[in-house]
C-alpha positions in Angstrom: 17.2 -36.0 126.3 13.2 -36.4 125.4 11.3 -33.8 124.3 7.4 -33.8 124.4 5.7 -32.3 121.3 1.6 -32.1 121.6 -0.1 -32.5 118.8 -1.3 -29.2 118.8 2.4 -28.3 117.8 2.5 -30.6 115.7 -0.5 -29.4 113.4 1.1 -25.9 113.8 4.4 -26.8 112.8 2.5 -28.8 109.5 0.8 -25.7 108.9 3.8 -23.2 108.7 5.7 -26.3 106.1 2.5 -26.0 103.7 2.4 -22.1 103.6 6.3 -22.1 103.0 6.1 -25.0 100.5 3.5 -23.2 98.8 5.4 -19.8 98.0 6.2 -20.0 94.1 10.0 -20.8 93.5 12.0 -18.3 92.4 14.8 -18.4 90.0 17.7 -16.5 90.8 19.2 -14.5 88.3 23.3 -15.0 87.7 26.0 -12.2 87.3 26.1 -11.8 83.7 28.8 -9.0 83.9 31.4 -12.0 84.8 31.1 -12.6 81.1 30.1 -16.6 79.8 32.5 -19.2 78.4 31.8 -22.1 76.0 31.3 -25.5 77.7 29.6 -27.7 74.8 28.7 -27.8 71.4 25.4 -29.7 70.4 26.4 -31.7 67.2 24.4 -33.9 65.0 22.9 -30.9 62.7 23.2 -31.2 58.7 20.3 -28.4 57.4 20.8 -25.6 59.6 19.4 -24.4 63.0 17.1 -21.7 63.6 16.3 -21.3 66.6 17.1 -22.5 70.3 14.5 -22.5 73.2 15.0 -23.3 76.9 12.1 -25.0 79.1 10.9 -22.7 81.9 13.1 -24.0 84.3 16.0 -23.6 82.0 16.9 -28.0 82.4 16.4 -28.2 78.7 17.0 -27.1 75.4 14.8 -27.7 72.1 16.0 -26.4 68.4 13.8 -25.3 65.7 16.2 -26.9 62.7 15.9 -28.2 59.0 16.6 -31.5 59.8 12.9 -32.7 59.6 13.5 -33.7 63.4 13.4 -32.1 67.3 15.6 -33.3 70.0 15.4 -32.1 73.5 19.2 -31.5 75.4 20.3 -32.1 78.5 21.5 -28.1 79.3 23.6 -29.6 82.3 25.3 -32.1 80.4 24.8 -31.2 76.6 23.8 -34.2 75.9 20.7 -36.0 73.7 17.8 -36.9 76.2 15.0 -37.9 73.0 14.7 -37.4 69.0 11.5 -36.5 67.5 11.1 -37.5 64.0 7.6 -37.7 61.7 7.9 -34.2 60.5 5.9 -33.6 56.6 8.3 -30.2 56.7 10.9 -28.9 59.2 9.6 -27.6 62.3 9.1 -23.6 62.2 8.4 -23.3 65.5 9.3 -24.9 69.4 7.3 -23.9 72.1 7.4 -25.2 75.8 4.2 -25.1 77.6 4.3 -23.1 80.8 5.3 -25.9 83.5 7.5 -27.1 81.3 6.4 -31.0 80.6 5.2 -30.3 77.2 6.8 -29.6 74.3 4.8 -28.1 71.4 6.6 -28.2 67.4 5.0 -27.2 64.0 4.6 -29.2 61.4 2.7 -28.9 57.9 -0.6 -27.9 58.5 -0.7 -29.5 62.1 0.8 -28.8 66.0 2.4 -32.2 67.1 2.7 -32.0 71.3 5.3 -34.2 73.5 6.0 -34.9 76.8 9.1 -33.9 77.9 11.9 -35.0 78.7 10.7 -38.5 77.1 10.0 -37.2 73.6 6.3 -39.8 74.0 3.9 -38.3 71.8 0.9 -36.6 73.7 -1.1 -35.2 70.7 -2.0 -33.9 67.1 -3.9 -31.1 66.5 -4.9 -30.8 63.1 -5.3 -28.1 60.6 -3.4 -25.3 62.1 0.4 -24.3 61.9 2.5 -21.6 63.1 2.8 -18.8 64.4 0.9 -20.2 67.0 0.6 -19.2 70.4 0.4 -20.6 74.3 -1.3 -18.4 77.0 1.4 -17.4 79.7 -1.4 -19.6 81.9 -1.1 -22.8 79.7 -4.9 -22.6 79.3 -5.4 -21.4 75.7 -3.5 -22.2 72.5 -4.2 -20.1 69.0 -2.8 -20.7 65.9 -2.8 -19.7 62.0 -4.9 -21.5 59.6 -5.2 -20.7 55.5 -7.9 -23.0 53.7 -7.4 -23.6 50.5 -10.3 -21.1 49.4 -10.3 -18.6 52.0 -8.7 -15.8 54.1 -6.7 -16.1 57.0 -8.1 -17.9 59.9 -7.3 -18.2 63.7 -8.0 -21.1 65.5 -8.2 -20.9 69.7 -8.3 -24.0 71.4 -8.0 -25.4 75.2 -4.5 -26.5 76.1 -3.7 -29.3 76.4 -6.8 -31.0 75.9 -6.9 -29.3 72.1 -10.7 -29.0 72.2 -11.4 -26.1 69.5 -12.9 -23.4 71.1 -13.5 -20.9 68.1 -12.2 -20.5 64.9 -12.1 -17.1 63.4 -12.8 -16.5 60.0 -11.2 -14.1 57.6 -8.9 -13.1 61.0 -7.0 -10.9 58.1 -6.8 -10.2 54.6 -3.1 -11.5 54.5 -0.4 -13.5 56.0 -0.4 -13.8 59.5 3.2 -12.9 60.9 2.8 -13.1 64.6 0.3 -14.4 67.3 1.4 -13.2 71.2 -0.7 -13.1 74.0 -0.5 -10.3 76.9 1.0 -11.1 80.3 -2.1 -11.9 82.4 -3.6 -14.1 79.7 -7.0 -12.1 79.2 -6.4 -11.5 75.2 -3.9 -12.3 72.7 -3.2 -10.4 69.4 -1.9 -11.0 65.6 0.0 -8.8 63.6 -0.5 -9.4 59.4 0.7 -7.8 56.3 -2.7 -6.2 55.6 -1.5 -3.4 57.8 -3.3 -4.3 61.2 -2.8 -5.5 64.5 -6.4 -7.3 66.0 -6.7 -7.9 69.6 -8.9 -10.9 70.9 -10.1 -11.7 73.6 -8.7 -14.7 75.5 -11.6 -17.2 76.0 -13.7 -16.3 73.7 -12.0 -15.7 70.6 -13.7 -12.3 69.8 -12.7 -9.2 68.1 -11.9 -6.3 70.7 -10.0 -4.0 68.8 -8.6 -3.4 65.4 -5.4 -1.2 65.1 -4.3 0.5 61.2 -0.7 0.5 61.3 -0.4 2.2 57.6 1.9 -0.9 56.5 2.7 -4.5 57.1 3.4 -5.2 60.6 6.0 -7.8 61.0 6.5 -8.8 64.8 5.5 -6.9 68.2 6.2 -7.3 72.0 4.0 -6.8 74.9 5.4 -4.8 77.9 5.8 -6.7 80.9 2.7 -5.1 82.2 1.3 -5.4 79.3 -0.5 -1.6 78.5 1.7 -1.1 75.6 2.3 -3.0 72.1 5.2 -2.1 70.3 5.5 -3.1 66.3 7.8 -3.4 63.1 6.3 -1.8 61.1 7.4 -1.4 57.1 6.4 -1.3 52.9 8.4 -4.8 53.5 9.6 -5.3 57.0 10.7 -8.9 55.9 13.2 -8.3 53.3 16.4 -6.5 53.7 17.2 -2.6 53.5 13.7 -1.6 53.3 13.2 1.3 55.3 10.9 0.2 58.5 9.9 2.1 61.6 8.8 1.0 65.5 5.1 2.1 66.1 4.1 2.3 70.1 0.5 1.7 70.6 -1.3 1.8 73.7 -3.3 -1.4 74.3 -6.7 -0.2 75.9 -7.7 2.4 73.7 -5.4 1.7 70.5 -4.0 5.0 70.6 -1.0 5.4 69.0 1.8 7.1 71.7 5.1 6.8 69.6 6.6 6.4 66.1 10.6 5.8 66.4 12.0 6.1 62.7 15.0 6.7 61.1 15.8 3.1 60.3 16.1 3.5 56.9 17.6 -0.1 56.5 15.3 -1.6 58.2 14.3 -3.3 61.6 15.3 -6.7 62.5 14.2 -7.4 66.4 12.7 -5.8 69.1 12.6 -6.3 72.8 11.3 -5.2 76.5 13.0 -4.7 79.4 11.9 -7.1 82.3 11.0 -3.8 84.3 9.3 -2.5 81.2 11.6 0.9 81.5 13.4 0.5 78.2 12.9 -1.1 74.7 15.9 -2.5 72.7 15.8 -2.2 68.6 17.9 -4.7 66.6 18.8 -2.5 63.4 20.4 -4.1 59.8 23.5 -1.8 60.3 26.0 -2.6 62.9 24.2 -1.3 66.6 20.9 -1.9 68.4 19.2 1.5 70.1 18.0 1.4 73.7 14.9 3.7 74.1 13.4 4.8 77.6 10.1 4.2 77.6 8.7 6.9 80.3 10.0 9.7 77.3 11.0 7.8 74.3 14.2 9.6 74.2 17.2 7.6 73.0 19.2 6.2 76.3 22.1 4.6 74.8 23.2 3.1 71.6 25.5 0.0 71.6 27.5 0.0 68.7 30.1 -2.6 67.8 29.1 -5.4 65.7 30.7 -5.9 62.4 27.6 -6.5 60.1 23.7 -5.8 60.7 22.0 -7.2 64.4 19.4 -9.6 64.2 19.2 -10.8 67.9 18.4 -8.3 70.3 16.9 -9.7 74.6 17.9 -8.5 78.3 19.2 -11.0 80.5 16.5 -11.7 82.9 17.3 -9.0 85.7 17.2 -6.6 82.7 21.0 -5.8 83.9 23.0 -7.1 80.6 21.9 -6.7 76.8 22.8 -9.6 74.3 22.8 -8.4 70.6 24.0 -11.2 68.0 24.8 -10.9 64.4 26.1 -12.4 61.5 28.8 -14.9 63.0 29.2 -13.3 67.2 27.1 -12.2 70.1 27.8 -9.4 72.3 27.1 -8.8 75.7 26.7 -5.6 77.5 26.1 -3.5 80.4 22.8 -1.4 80.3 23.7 0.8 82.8 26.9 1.8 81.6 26.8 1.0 77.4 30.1 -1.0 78.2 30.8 -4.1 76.2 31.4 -7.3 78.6 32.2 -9.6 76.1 32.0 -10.2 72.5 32.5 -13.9 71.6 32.2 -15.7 67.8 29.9 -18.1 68.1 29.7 -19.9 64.4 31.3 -19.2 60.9 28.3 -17.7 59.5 24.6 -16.5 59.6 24.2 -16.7 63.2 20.2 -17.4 63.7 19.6 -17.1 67.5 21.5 -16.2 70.8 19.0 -16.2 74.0 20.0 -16.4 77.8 17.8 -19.5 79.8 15.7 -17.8 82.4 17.6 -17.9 85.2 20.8 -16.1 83.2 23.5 -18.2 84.2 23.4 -20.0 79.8 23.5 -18.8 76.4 22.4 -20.6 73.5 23.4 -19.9 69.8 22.5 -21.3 66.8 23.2 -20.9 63.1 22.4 -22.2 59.3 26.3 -23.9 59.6 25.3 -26.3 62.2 26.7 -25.0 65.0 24.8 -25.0 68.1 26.9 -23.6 71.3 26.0 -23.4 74.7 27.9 -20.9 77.3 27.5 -20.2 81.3 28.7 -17.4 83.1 32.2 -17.1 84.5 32.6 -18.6 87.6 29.5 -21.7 87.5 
């Protein structure tokens, strides 16, 4: 049997493919109340590993560790897809770019950008280290800078060209401890140990606003919708069993709308919901707090770690908490405050636990080597 299709069909039915082919993808979030199992270690580590970060698309894996070298994992497979090596110190920081085919590493007083998943090198930028910064729309990059003589600079440069855009001068008085942008891209601000948080605006590199905190500000979160900036705040929110406190500030004006105290061994994370209803506290005692953000009243308190948490982030559905500490994560239910799972993860000093974005992996990493990766019951 024939069928005749006119071509005025034909350039409808084209039509309806490029509209559906253009709706942004999706990643669907997996069940983490099934619990997650171990399914591969990544070896190969002799100086400690600090940190684990997934690629937006959750494929791979890149470690921030003390072996003067980045690899990029396989997450499928677990195993080694490139090694970067040429690091003057161990790399601080690893940063995907937004779609995911660059990778972006600290070095001493430079950014060194590669293509993923071949490891090529793609660029150098020069005179600027971390924290640094991407936009969320892989436009802008903004980084830390000391001279030799001088205060605390910022640098804001086009991504990924690296063309300098501005370079702020005497940004702050002190050490720079965290650059983040806001959600939609339009301004991105830096907390410092001179007691303030600046905003900037995003293309330009100017001062907005200036916000006193009182005391040093360690790191801060944007909501999801990013009207509110929540802080560390503390006499020395770096060092252990100082008393510290979270400060709530309201982005436009700089008004500040809540102080949550009472940590009087200090604060070690912080972290948004997805929906931006609720903000998780890490504490250096053995719970993490769960705050609702429409009152500020405490919601829930998940207590059942044996030593201090220092890992605190929501799955992405913002259904499951994950709270890591000293050698084990934890995974909960937000809902109900009831522990899933609780799982030891390395022999000691645990130093990152995150979910990829879609949910369905965990990563953990610690200063004994031991990098783990775990999926959800059931994949």
């Amino acid at each position: 049997m024939f069928f005749k299709i006119s071509g005025k069909s034909i350039r409808v039915f084209f039509l309806l493919f490029l509209v559906v082919s253009l709706i942004p993808y999706k990643i669907k979030s997996a069940d983490c109340g099934k619990g997650f199992k171990e399914y591969a270690t990544l070896s190969g580590h002799k100086q400690g590993v600090i940190e684990a970060v997934f690629s937006p698309d959750g494929k791979y894996l890149s470690l921030s560790n003390k072996d003067f070298h980045v690899n990029i994992w396989d997450v499928a497979t677990g195993k080694s897809l490139a090694m970067m090596n040429g690091f003057n110190e161990w790399p601080a920081q690893v940063t995907y770019s937004p779609e995911g085919k660059l990778l972006l590493t600290s070095d001493y007083e430079k950014i060194k950008i590669w293509e993923v998943p071949s490891g090529k090198p793609y660029k150098t930028i020069e005179k600027v280290e971390e924290p640094f910064a991407l936009s969320p729309d892989g436009s802008y990059l903004v980084g830390k800078f000391k001279p030799s003589d001088g205060a605390y600079q910022l640098k804001l440069y086009s991504f990924p060209s690296g063309e300098l855009k501005k370079v702020i001068d005497k940004a702050h008085e002190k050490m720079i401890r965290c650059i983040k942008w806001n959600p939609d891209s339009s301004l991105f601000a830096s907390s410092s140990d001179d007691g303030t948080i600046k905003f900037w605006n995003g293309e330009t590199g100017e001062l907005i606003k200036t916000i006193s905190a009182g005391n040093k500000v360690d790191i801060f979160e944007f909501c999801p919708k990013g009207k509110l900036i929540s802080a560390i705040v503390g006499e020395d929110p770096g060092s252990f069993f100082t008393p510290a406190e979270v400060l709530v500030f309201e982005v436009t004006s700089g008004n500040l709308i809540k102080k949550l105290g009472g940590f009087n061994k200090g604060l070690q994370d912080l972290s948004f919901s997805p929906d931006g209803k609720y903000l998780v506290t890490g504490e250096r005692g053995p719970k993490a707090s769960l705050w609702r953000v429409s009152s500020w009243e405490l919601a829930k308190t998940f207590d059942g770690h044996k030593y201090w948490v220092s890992h605190v982030s929501f799955s992405p559905d913002g259904k499951c908490l994950l709270t890591g500490s000293a050698d084990e994560f934890v995974l909960w239910d937000v809902a109900t405050g009831a522990k899933i799972q609780s799982s030891v993860a390395a022999t000691q000093g645990l130093t990152s636990v995150v979910f990829s974005p879609d949910g369905k992996v965990i990563a953990t990493t610690s200063t004994d080597n031991t990098v783990k990766l775990w999926k959800t019951e059931g994949e």
